[in-house]
Every structure is written in C-alpha cells, then in structure tokens.
C-alpha positions, 0 to 999 in steps of 0.5 A: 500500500503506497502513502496515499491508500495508507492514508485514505484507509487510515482516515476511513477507519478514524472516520467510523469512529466519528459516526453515531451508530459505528462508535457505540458499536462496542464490538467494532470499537473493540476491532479497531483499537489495540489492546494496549489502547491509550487515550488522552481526551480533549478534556485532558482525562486519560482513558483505557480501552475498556473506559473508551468503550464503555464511554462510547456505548453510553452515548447510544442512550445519552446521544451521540455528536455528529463529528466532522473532521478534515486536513488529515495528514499521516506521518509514517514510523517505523515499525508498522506504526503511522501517525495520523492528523487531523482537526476536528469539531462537533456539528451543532444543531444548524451545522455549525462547528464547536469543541474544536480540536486538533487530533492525533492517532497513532496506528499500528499494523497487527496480525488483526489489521491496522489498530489504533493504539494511541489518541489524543485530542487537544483544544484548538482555535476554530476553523472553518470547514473545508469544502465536503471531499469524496473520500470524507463524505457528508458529516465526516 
C-alpha cells in the first residue's frame, strides 16, 4: 500500500469512529483499537480501552455528536506504526462547528489489521470547514 491508500484507509477507519451508530458499536470499537489502547481526551482525562468503550456505548442512550473532521495528514514510523492528523469539531444543531480540536492517532499494523493504539485530542482555535471531499463524505 503506497502513502496515499495508507492514508485514505487510515482516515476511513478514524472516520467510523466519528459516526453515531459505528462508535457505540462496542464490538467494532473493540476491532479497531489495540489492546494496549491509550487515550488522552480533549478534556485532558486519560482513558483505557475498556473506559473508551464503555464511554462510547453510553452515548447510544445519552446521544451521540455528529463529528466532522478534515486536513488529515499521516506521518509514517517505523515499525508498522503511522501517525495520523487531523482537526476536528462537533456539528451543532444548524451545522455549525464547536469543541474544536486538533487530533492525533497513532496506528499500528497487527496480525488483526491496522489498530489504533494511541489518541489524543487537544483544544484548538476554530476553523472553518473545508469544502465536503469524496473520500470524507457528508458529516465526516
């Protein structure tokens, strides 16, 4: 797989954790995420993978926010591991953009596929949002 179609597939994988029914989906979240999975929230909490799954899960009763996400960029490591890039923000009710962040994910290639094993998001200024692209979709 060349850098391009690494990142494509990276951020198609980032993006299903952004939509409402694929997060709190605890056995797809499960597949996605390493073992040895470690978060660093927006807030500054830190959580494990079995904390981020039940966090997830809950949003299928309290509602979950529609993410939008762009300017992804990958910075590949050695040892199967890539680093993933990108700003993000929650969609209000008139599809404007809130709780901005710049977001950061690093995955790693296993025997199950490319997880990921680290993220971390961290308050950012806003931005606008960029033009819709065919490899994001409507909302991603």
């Amino acid at each position: 797989m060349n850098d391009d179609e690494l990142l494509l597939h990276l951020q198609t994988l980032e993006v299903l954790l952004h939509q409402p029914e694929k997060r709190t989906d605890a056995a797809m979240v499960s597949r996605l995420i390493h073992e040895d999975f470690f978060e660093i929230g927006r807030s500054g909490t830190p959580y494990n993978k079995a904390q981020i799954i039940q966090l997830l899960e809950s949003e299928r009763t309290e509602g979950s926010a529609r993410i939008w996400s762009q300017d992804y960029r990958l910075h590949l490591r050695e040892g199967n591991a890539a680093l993933l890039v990108y700003k993000s923000a929650h969609l209000d009710a008139d599809q404007g953009l809130m709780r901005h962040a710049l977001r950061s994910s690093l995955w790693q290639c296993t025997d199950a596929g490319w997880q990921m094993i680290f993220h971390q998001g961290t308050p950012t200024a806003p931005f606008a949002a960029a033009a819709v692209n065919a490899s994001q979709g409507k909302g991603s």
